[in-house]
Each structure stands twice: as C-alpha cells, then as structure tokens.
C-alpha positions as CSV (number, residue, x, y, z in Angstrom):
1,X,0.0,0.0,0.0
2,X,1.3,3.6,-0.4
3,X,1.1,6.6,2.0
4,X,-0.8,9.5,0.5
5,X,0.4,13.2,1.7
6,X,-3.1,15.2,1.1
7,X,-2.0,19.3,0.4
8,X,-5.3,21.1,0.7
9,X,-5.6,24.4,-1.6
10,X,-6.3,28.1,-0.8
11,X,-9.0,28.8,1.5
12,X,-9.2,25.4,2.8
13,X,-7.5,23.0,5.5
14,X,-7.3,19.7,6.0
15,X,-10.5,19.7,7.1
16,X,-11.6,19.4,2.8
17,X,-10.1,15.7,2.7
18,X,-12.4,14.4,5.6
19,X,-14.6,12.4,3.1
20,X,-11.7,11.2,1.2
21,X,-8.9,10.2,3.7
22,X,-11.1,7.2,5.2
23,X,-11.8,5.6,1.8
24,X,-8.0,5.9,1.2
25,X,-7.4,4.4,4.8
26,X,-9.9,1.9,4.2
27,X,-8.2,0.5,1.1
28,X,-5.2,0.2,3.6
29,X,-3.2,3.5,2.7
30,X,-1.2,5.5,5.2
31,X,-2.7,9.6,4.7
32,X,-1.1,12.5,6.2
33,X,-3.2,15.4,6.2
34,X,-2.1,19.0,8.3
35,X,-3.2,22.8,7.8
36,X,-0.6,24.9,5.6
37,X,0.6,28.0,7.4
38,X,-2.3,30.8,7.8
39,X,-5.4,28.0,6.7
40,X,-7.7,25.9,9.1
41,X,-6.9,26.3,12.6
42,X,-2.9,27.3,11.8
43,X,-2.7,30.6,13.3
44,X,0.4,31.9,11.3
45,X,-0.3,35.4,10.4
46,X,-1.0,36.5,7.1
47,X,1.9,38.9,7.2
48,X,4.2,36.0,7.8
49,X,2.9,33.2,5.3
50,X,4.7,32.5,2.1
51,X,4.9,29.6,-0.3
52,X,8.4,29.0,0.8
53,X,6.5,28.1,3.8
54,X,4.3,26.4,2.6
55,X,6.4,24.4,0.8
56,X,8.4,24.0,3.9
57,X,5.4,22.2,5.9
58,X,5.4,20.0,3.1
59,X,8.9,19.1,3.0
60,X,9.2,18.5,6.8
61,X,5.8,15.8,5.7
62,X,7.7,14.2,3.1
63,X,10.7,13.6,5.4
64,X,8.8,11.9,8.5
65,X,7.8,9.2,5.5
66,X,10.2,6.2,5.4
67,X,9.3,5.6,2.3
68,X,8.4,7.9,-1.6
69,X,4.6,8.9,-0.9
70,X,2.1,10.3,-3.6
71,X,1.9,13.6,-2.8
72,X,-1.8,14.8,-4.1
73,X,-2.1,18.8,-4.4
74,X,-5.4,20.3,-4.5
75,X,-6.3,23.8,-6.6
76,X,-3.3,26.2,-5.0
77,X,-2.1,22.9,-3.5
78,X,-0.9,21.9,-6.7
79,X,2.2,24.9,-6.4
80,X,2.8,23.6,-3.4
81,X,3.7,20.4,-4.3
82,X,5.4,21.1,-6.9
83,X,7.9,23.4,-5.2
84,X,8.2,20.3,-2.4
85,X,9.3,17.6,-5.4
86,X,11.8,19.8,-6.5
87,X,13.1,19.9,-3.0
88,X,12.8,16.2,-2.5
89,X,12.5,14.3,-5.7
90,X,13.2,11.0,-4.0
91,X,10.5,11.2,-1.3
92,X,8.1,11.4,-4.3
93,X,6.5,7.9,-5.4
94,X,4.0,10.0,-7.7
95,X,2.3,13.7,-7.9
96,X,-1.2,14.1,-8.3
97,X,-2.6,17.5,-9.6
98,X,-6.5,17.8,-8.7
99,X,-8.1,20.9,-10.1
100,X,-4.7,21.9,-9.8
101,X,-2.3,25.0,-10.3
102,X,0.8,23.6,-12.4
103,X,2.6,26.8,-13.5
104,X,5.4,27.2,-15.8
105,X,8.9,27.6,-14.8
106,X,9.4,31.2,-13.7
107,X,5.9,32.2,-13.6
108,X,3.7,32.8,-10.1
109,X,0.1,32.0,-9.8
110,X,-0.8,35.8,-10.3
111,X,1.2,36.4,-13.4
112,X,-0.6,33.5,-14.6
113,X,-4.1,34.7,-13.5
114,X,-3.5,38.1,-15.1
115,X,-2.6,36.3,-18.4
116,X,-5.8,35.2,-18.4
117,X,-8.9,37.4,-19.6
118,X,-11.5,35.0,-18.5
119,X,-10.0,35.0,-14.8
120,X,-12.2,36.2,-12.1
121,X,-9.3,35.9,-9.1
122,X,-8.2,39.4,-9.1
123,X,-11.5,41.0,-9.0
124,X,-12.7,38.2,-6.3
125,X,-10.1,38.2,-3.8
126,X,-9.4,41.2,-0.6
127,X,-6.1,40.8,0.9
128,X,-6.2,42.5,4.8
129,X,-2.7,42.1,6.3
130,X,-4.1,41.8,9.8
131,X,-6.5,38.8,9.3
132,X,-5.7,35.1,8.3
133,X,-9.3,33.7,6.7
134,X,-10.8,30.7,8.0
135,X,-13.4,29.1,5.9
C-alpha cells in the first residue's frame, strides 16, 4: 500500500479531505493530512505566510515518510507540491494534480491569472494584512 500526503488548496485545510482520507485508509493507505501556514486552525499570520513556507510544511511531511509517498495537491495545493518535489524528488512515489495550479517555470500564480482574460481571481479576492481567513 502507499502513504498519501493530502495538500489542501487556498481557503481550505485539511478539514476538505475528511470524506476522502477514510476511503484511502480503508483500502489500507497511510494519509497525512495538516493545515498549511495561515489556513484551518494554523494561526500563522498572514503577514508571515509564504509559499516558501508552505512548501516548507510540506517538505518536513515528506521527510517523516520512510518511504516515496504520492503527494496529491489540490487547486493552490498543486504549487505547493510542486515546489516540495523539487526539493525532494526522491521522497516522491508520484504527484497528483487535482483541479490543480501547475505553473510554468518562472511564472507565479498571479502572473498567470492576469494572463488570463477570462479569470475572475483578481477581482474576487481582498487581501487585509491583519487577518488570516478561516473558511
């Protein structure tokens, strides 16, 4: 069987793999779910989180596995994980995109949703320094 590292995406926690981590248990995976800095009950400030952290949390996952996982990023998750395979390749038995940001070399998330006319992000989103969001 093969241990599944579950990255939720923005606006989210771990909370969002509660229906799927007990099917993957029940079919006798290992799944490691936990918060990314500033989501679900992670009270890193907004001022403070980055995807280097991010990526980070993830790394520090990926080494407590003895063994490669498949490392499954969801929507900003995807970035994430992406970053973290590049960090440790070997700790990586496969990578799963779902509804998933895979960006091209050299390009962020933002420069990628302002290349795109039909993206409603930008016009969507309110950043406040002071507040983390919990949704």
């Amino acid at each position: 069987m093969s241990a599944f590292v579950l990255i939720h995406g923005g606006w989210h926690g771990a909370w969002c793999w509660d229906r799927v981590a007990p099917l993957l248990e029940q079919a006798g995976h290992e799944v490691v779910r936990f918060d990314l800095p500033g989501h679900g009950e992670d009270r890193t400030p907004a001022a403070e989180v980055t995807l280097q952290g991010y990526t980070d949390r993830v790394v520090d996952a990926l080494d407590a596995q003895p063994e490669p996982v498949v490392l499954v990023g969801h929507s900003l998750g995807g970035v994430v994980i992406g970053q973290a395979a590049e960090q440790r390749p070997e700790k990586i038995e496969k990578l799963v995109y779902l509804c998933a940001l895979l960006l091209p070399g050299g390009k962020s998330a933002s420069e990628i949703s302002g290349e795109d006319n039909d993206s409603v992000i930008f016009e969507n989103v309110e950043v406040q320094e002071d507040l983390v969001l919990q949704l």
